[in-house]
C-alpha positions in Angstrom: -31.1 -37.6 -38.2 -34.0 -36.8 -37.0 -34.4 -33.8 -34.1 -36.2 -33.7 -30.9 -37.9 -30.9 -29.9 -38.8 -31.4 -26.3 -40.0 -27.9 -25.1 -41.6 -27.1 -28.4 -45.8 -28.0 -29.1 -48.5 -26.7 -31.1 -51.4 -24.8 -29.5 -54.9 -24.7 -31.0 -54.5 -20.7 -32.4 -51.7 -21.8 -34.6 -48.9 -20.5 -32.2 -46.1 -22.7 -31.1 -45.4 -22.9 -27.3 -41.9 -22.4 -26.6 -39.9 -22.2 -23.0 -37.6 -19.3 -22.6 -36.2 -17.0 -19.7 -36.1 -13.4 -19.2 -33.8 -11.3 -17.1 -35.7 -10.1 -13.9 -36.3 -6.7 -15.1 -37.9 -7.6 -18.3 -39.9 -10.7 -16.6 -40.7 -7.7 -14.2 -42.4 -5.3 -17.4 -44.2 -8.6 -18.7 -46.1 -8.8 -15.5 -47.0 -5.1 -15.4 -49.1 -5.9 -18.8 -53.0 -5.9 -17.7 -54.4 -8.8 -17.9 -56.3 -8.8 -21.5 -52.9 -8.2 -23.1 -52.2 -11.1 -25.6 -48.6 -11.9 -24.1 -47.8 -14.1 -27.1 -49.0 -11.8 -29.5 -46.6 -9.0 -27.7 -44.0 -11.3 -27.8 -44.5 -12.5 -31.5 -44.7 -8.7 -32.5 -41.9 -8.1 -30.5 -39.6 -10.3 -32.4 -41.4 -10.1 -35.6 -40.2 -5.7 -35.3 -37.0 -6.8 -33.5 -35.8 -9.1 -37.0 -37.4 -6.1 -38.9 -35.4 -3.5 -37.6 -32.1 -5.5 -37.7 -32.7 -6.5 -41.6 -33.3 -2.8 -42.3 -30.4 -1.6 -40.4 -28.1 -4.4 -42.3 -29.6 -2.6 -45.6 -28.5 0.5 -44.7 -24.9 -0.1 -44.1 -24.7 -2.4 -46.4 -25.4 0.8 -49.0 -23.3 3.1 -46.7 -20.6 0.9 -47.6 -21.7 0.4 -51.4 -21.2 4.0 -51.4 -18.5 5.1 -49.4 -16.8 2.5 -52.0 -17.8 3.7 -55.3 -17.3 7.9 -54.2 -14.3 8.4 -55.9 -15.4 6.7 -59.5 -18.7 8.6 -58.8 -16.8 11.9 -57.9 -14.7 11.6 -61.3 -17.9 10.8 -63.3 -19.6 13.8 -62.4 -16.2 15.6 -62.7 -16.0 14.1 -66.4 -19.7 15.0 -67.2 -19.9 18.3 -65.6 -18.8 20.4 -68.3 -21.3 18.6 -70.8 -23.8 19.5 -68.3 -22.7 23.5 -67.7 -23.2 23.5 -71.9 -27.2 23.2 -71.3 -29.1 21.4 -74.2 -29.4 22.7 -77.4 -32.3 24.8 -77.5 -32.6 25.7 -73.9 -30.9 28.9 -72.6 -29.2 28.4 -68.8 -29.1 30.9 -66.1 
C-alpha cells in the first residue's frame, strides 16, 4: 500500500519541506531570528541535538539500571577477592 505524502516535497538543497505548527511562544522566538539565520538549518540542528540528547540520556539509565542490578553480585565479588588483593603480589611490598 502505497502512502501519500501530501505536505511533504523535495527542495533543491537537499532538504525536505515539511508543514508543522508551533505554540505561539516558540513561533514568537523563530521570528526574533535575524534575517540571515538559516531557519531550516536551526530547525534541522535543533532536532538532530534534540534525538541526540534523548539517545544519550536512554544510555545512561539504561547502565544506571545495568548497575543498580548487578551491585550486590559486584559487592560480593570484591568482597570475595579482597583478601587476595590485601596479600599484594609476590615480590612487591604494600604499605
Amino acid at each position: 500500500m502505497k502512502q501519500s505524502v501530501s505536505n511533504t516535497r523535495r527542495t533543491p538543497s537537499g532538504y525536505q519541506r515539511r508543514n508543522f505548527t508551533l505554540r505561539p511562544d516558540t513561533a514568537r522566538l523563530l521570528d526574533r531570528l535575524p534575517p540571515e539565520v538559516n531557519r531550516s538549518q536551526l530547525v534541522d540542528a535543533a532536532i538532530q541535538q534534540l534525538v541526540k540528547d534523548r539517545g544519550r540520556a536512554r544510555l545512561r539509565k539504561l547502565i544506571a539500571e545495568e548497575a543498580a542490578a548487578n551491585a550486590a553480585s559486584d559487592l560480593r565479588l570484591v568482597e570475595e577477592w579482597f583478601a587476595v588483593d590485601a596479600e599484594g603480589w609476590p615480590g612487591t611490598e604494600r604499605d
